[in-house]
PDB file of N, CA, C, O and CB in Angstrom:
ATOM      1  N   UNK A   1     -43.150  82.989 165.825  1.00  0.00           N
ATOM      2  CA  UNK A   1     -42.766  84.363 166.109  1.00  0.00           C
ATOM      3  C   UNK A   1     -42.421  84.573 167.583  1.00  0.00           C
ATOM      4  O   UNK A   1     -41.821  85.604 167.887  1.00  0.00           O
ATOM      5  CB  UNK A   1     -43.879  85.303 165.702  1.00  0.00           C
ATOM      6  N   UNK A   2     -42.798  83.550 168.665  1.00  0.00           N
ATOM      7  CA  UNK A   2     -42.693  83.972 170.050  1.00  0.00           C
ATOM      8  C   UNK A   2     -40.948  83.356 170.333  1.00  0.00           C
ATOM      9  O   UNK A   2     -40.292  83.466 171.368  1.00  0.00           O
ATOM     10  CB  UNK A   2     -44.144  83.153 171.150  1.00  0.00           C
ATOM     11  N   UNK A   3     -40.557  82.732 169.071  1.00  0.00           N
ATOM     12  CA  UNK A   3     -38.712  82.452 169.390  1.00  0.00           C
ATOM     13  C   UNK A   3     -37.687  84.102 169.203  1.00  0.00           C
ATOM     14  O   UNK A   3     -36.484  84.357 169.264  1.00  0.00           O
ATOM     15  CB  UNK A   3     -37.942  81.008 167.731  1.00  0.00           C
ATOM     16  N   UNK A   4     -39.068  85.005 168.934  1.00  0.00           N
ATOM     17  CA  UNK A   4     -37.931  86.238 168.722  1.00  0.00           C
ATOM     18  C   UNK A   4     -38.115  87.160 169.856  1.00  0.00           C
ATOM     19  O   UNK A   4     -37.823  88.352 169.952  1.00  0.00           O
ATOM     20  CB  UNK A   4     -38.116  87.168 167.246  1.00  0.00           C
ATOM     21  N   UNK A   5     -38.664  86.344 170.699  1.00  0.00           N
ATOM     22  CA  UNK A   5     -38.779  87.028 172.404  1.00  0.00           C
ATOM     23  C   UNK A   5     -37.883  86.666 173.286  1.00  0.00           C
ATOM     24  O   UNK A   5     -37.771  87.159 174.409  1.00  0.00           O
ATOM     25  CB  UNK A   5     -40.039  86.663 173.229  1.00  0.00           C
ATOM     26  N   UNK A   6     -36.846  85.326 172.570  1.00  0.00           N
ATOM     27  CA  UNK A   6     -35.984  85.483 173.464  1.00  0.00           C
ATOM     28  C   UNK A   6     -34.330  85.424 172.435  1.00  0.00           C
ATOM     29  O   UNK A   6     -33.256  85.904 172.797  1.00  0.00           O
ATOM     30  CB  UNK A   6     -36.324  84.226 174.711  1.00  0.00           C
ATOM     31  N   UNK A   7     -34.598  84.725 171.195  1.00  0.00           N
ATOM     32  CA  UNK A   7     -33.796  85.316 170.213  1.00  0.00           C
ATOM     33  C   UNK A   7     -32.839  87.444 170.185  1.00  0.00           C
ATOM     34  O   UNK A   7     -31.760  87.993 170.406  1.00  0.00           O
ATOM     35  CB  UNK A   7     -35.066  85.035 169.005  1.00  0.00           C
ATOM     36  N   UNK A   8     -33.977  87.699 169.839  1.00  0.00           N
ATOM     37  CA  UNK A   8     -33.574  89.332 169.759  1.00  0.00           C
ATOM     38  C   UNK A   8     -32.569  89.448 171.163  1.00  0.00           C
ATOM     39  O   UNK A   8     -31.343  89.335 171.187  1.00  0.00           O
ATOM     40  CB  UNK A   8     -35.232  90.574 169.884  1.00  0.00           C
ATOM     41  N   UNK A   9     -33.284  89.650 172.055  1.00  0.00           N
ATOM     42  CA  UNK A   9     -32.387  89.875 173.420  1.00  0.00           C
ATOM     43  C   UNK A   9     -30.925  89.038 173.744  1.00  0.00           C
ATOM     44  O   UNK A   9     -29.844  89.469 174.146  1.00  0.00           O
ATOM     45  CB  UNK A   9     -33.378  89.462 174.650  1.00  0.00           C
ATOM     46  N   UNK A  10     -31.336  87.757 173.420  1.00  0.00           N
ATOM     47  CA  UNK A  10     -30.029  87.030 173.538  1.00  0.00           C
ATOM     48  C   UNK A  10     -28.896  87.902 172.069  1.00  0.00           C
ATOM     49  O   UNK A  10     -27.714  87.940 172.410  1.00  0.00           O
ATOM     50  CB  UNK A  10     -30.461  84.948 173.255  1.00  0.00           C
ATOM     51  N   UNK A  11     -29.081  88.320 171.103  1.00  0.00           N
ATOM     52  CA  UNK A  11     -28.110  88.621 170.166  1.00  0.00           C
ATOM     53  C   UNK A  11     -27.832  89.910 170.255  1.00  0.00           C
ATOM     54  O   UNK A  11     -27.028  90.474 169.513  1.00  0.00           O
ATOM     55  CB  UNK A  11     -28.427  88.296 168.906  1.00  0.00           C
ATOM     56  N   UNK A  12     -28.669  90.628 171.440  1.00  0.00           N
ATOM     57  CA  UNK A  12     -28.339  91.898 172.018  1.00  0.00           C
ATOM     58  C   UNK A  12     -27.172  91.609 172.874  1.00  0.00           C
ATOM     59  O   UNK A  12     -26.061  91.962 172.478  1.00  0.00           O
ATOM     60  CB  UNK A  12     -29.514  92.547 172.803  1.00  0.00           C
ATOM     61  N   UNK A  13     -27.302  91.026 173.966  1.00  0.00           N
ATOM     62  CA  UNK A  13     -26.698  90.392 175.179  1.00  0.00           C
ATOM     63  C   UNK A  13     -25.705  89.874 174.332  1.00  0.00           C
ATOM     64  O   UNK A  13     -24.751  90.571 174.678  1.00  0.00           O
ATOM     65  CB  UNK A  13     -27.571  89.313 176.141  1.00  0.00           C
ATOM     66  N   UNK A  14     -25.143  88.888 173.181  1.00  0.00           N
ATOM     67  CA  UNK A  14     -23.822  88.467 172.890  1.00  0.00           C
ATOM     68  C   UNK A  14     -23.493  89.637 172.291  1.00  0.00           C
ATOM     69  O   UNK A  14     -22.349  89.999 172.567  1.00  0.00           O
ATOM     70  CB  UNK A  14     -23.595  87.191 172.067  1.00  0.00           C
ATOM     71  N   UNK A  15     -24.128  90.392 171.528  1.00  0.00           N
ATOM     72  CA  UNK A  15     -23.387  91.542 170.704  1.00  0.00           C
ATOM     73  C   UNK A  15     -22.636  92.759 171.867  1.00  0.00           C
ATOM     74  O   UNK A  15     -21.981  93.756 171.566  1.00  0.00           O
ATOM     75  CB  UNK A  15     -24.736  92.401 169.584  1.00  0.00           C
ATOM     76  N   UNK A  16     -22.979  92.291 173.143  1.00  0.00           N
ATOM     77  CA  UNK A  16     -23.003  93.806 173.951  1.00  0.00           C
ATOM     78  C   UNK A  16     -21.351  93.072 174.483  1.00  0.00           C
ATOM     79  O   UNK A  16     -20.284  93.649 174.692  1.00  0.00           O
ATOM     80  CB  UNK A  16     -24.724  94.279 175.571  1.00  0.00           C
ATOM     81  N   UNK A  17     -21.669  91.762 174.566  1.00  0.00           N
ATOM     82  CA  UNK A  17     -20.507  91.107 175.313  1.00  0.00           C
ATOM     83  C   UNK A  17     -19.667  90.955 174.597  1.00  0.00           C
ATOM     84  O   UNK A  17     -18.674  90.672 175.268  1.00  0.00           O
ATOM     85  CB  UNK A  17     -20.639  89.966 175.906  1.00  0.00           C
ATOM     86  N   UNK A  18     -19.360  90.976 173.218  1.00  0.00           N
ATOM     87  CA  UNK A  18     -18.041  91.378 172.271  1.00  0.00           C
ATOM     88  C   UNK A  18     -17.957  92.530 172.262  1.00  0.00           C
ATOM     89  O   UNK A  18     -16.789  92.858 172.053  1.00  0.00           O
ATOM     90  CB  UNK A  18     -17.971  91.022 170.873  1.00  0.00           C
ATOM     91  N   UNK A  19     -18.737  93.517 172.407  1.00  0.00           N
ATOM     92  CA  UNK A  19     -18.255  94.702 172.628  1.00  0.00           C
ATOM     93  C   UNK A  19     -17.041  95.123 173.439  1.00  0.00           C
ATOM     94  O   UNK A  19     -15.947  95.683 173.373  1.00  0.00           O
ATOM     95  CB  UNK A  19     -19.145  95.219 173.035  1.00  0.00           C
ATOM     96  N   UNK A  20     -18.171  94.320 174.500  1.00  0.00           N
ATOM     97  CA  UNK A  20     -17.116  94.849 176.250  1.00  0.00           C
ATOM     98  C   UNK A  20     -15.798  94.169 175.732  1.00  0.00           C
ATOM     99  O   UNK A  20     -14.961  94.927 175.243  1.00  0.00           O
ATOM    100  CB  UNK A  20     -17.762  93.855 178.350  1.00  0.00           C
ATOM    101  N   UNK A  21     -15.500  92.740 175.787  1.00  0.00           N
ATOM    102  CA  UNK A  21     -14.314  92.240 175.313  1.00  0.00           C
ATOM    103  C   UNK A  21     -13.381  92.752 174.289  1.00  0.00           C
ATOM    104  O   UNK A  21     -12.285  92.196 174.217  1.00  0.00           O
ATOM    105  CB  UNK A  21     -14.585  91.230 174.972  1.00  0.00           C
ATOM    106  N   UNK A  22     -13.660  93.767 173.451  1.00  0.00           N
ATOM    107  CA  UNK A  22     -13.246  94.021 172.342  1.00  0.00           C
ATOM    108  C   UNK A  22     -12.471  95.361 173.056  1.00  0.00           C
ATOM    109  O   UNK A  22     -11.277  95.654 172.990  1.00  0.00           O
ATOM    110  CB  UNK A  22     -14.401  94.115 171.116  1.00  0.00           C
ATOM    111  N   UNK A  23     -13.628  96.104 173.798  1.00  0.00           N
ATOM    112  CA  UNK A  23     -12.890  97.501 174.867  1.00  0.00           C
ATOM    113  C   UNK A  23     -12.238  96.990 175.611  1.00  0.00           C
ATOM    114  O   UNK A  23     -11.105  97.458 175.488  1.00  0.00           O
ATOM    115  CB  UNK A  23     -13.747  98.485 175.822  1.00  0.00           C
ATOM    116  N   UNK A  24     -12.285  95.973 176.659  1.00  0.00           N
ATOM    117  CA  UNK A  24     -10.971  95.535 177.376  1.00  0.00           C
ATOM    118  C   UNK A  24     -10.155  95.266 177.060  1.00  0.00           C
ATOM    119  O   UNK A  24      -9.231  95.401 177.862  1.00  0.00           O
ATOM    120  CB  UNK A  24     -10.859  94.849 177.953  1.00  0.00           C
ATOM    121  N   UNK A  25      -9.718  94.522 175.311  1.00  0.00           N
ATOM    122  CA  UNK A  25      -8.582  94.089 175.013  1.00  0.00           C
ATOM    123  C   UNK A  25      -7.892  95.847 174.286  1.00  0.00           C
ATOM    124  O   UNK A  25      -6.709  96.138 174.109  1.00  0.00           O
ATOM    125  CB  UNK A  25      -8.797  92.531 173.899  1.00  0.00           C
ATOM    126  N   UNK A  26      -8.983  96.618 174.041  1.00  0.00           N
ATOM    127  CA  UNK A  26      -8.436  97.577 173.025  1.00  0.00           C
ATOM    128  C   UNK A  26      -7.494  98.704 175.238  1.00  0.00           C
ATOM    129  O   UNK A  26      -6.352  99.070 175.517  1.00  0.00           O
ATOM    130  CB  UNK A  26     -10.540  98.776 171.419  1.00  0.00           C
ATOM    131  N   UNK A  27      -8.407  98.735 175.794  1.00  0.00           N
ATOM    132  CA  UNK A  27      -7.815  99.529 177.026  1.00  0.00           C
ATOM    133  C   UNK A  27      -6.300  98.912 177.442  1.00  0.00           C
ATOM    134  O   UNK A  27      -5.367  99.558 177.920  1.00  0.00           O
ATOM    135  CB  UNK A  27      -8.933  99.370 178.415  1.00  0.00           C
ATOM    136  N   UNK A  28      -6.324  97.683 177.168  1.00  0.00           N
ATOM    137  CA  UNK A  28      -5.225  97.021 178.153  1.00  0.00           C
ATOM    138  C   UNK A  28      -3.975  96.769 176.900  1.00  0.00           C
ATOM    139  O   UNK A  28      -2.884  96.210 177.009  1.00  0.00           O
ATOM    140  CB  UNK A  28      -5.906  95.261 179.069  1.00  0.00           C
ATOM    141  N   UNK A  29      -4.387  97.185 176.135  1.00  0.00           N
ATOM    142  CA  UNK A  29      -3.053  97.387 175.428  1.00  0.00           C
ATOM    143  C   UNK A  29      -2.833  95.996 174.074  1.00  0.00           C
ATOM    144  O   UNK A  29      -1.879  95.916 173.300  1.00  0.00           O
ATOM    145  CB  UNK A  29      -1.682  97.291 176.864  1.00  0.00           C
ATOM    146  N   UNK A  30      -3.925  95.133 174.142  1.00  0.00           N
ATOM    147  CA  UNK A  30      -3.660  94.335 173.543  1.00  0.00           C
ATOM    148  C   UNK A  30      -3.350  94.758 171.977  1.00  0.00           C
ATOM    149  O   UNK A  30      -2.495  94.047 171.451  1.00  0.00           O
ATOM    150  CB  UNK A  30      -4.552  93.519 173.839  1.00  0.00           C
ATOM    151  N   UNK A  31      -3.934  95.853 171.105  1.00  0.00           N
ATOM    152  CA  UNK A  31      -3.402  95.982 169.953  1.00  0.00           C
ATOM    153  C   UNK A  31      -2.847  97.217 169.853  1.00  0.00           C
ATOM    154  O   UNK A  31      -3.246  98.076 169.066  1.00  0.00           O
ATOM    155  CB  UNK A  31      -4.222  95.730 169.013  1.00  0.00           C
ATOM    156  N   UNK A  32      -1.828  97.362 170.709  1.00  0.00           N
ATOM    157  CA  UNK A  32      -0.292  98.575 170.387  1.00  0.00           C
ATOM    158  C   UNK A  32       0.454  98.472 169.527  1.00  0.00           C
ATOM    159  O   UNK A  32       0.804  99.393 168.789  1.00  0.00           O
ATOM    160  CB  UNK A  32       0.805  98.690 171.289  1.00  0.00           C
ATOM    161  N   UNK A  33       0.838  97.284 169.475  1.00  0.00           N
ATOM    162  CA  UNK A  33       2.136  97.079 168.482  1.00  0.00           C
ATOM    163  C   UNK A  33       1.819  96.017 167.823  1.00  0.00           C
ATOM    164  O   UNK A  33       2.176  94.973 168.368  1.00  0.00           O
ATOM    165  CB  UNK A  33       3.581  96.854 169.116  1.00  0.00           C
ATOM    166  N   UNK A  34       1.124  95.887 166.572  1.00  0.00           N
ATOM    167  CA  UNK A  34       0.754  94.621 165.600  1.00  0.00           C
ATOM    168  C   UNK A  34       2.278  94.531 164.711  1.00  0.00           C
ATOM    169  O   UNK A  34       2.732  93.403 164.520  1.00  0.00           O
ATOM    170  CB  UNK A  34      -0.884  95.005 164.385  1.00  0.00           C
ATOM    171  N   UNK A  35       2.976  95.630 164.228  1.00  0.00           N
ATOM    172  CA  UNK A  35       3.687  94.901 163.634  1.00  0.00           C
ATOM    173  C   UNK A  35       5.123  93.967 164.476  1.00  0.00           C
ATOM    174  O   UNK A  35       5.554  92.914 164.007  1.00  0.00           O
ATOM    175  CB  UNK A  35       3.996  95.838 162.619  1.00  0.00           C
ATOM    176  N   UNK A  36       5.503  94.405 165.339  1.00  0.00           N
ATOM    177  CA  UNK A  36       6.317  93.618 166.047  1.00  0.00           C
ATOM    178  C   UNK A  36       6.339  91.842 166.043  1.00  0.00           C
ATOM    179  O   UNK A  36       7.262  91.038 165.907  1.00  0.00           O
ATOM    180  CB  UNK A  36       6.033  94.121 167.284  1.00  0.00           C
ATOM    181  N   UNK A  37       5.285  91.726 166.197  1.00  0.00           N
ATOM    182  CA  UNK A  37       4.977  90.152 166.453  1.00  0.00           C
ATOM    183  C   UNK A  37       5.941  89.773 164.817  1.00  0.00           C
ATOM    184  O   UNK A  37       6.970  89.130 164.613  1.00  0.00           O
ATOM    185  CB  UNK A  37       2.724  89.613 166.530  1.00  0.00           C
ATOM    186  N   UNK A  38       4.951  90.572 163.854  1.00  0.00           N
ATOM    187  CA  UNK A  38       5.437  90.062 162.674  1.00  0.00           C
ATOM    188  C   UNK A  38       6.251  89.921 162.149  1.00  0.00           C
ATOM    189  O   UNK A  38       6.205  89.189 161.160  1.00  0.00           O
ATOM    190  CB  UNK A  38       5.213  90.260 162.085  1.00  0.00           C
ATOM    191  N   UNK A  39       7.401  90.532 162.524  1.00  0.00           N
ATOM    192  CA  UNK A  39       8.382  91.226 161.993  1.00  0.00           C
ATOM    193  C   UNK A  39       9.456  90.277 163.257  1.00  0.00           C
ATOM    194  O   UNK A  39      10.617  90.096 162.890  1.00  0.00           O
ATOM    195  CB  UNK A  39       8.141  93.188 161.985  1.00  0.00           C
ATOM    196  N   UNK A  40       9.164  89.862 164.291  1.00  0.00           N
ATOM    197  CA  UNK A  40       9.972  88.771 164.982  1.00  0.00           C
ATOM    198  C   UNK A  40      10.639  87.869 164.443  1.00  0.00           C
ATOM    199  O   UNK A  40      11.787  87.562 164.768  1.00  0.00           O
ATOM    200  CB  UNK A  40       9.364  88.117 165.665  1.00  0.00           C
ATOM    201  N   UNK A  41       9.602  87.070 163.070  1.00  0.00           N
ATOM    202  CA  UNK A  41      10.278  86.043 163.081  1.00  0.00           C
ATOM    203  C   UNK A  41      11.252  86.226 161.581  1.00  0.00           C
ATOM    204  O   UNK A  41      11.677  85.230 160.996  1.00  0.00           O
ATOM    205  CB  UNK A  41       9.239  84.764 163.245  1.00  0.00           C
ATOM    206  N   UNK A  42      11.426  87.157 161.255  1.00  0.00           N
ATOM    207  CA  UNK A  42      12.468  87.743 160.058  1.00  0.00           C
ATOM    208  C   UNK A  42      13.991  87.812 160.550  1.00  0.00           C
ATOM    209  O   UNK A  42      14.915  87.514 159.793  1.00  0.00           O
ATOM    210  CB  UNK A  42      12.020  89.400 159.591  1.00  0.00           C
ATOM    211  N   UNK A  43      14.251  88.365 162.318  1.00  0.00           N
ATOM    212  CA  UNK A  43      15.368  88.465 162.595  1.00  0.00           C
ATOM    213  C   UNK A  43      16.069  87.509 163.201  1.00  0.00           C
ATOM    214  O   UNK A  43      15.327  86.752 163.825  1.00  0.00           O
ATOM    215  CB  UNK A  43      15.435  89.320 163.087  1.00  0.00           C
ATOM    216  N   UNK A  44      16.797  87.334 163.246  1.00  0.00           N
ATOM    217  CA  UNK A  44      18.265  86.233 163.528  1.00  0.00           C
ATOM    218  C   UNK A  44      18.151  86.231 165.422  1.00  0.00           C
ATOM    219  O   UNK A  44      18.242  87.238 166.124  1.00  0.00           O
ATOM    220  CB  UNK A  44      20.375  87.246 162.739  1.00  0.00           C
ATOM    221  N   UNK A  45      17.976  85.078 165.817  1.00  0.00           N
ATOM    222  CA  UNK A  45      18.132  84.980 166.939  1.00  0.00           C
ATOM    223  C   UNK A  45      19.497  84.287 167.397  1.00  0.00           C
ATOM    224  O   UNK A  45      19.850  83.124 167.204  1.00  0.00           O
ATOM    225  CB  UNK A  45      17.056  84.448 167.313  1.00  0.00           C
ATOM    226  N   UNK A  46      20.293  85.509 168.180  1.00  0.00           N
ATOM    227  CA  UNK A  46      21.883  84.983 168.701  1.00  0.00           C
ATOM    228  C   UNK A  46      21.637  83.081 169.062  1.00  0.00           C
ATOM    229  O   UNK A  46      20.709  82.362 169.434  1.00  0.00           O
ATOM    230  CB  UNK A  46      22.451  86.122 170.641  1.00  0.00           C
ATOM    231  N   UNK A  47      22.973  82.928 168.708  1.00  0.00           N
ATOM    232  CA  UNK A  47      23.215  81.361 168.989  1.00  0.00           C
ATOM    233  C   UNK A  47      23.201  81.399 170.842  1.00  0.00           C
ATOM    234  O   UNK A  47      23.490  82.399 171.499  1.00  0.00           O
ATOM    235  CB  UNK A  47      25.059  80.713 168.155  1.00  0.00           C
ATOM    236  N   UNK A  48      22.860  80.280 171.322  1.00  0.00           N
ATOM    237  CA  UNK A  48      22.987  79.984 172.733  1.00  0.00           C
ATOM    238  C   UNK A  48      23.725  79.669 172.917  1.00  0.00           C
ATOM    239  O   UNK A  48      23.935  78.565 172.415  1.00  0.00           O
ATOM    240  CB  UNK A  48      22.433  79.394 173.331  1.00  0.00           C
ATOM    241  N   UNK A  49      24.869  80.277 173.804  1.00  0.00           N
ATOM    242  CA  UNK A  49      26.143  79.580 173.916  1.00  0.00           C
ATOM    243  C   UNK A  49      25.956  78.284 175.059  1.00  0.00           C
ATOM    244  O   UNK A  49      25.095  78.434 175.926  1.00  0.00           O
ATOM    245  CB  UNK A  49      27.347  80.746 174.399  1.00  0.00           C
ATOM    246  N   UNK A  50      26.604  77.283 175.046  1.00  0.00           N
ATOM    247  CA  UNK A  50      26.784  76.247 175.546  1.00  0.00           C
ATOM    248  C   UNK A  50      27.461  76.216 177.159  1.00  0.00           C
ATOM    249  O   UNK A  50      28.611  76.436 177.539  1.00  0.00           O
ATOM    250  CB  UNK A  50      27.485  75.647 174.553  1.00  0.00           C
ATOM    251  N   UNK A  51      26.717  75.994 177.607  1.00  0.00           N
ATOM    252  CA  UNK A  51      27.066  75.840 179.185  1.00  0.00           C
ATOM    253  C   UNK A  51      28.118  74.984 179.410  1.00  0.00           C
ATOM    254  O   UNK A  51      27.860  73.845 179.021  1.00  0.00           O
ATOM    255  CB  UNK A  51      25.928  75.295 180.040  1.00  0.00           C
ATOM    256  N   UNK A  52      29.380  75.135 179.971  1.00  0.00           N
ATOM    257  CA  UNK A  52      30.484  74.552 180.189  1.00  0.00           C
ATOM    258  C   UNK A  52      29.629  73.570 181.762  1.00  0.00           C
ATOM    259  O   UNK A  52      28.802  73.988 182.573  1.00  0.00           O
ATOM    260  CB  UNK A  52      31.981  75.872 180.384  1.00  0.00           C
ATOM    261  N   UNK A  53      30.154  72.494 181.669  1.00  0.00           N
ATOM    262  CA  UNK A  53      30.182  71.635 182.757  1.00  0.00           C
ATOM    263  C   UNK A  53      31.674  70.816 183.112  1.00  0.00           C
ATOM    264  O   UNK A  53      32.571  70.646 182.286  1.00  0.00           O
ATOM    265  CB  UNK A  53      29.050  70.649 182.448  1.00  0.00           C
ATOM    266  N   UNK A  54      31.699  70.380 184.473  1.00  0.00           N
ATOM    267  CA  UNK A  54      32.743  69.962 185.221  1.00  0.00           C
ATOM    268  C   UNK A  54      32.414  68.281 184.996  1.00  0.00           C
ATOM    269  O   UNK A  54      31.455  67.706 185.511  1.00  0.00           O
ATOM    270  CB  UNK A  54      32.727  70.639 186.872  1.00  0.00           C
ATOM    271  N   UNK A  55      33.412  67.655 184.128  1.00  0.00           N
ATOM    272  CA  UNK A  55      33.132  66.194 184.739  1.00  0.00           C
ATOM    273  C   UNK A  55      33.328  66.106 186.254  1.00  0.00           C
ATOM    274  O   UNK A  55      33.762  67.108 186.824  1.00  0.00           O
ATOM    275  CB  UNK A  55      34.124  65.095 184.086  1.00  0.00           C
ATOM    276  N   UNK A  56      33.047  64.987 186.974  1.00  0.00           N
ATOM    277  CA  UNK A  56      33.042  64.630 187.693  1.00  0.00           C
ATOM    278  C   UNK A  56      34.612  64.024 187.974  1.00  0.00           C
ATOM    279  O   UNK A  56      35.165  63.638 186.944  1.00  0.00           O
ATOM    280  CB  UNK A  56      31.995  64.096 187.621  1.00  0.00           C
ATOM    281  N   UNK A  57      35.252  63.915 188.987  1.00  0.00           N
ATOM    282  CA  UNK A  57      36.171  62.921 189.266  1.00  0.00           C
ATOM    283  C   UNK A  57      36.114  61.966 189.051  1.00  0.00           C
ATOM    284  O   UNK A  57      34.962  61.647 189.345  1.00  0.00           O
ATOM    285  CB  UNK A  57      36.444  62.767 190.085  1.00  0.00           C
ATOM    286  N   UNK A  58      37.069  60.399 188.358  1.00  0.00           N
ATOM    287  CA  UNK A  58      36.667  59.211 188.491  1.00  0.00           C
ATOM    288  C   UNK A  58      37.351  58.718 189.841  1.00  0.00           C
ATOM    289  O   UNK A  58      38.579  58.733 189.930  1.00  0.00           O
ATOM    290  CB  UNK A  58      36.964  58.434 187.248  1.00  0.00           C
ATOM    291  N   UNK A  59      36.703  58.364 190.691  1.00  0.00           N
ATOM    292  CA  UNK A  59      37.327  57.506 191.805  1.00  0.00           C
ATOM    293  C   UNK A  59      38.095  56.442 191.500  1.00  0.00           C
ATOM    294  O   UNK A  59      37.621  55.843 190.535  1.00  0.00           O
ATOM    295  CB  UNK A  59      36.424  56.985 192.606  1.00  0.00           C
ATOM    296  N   UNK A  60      39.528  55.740 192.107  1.00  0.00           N
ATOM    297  CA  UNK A  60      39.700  54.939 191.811  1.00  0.00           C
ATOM    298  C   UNK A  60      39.927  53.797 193.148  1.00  0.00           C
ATOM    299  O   UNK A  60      40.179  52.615 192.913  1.00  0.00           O
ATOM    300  CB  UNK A  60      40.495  55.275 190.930  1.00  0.00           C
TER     301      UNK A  60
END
């Protein structure tokens, strides 16, 4: 019974510290826009057009 003298407090102390983490991610904006992410990979991403390059001169 004397493991719940330091048990209890420690699962206070992690429970308090997902808390806090859970309010910093909720303050800073981390879950604004959930569907966006999802919905990214449905749309068509434009082709990259191809970078023109200069050969080089051949010396002769």
């Amino acid at each position: 019974m004397e493991i719940l003298h330091i048990a209890v407090p420690a699962a206070i102390l992690l429970v308090a510290f997902a808390i806090g983490i859970f309010w910093w991610a909720v303050r800073h904006g981390q879950f604004d826009d959930l569907e966006r992410q999802g919905m990214n990979i449905l749309l068509d991403e434009e082709p990259k057009k191809a970078k023109k390059t200069k050969k080089p001169d051949a010396e002769s």
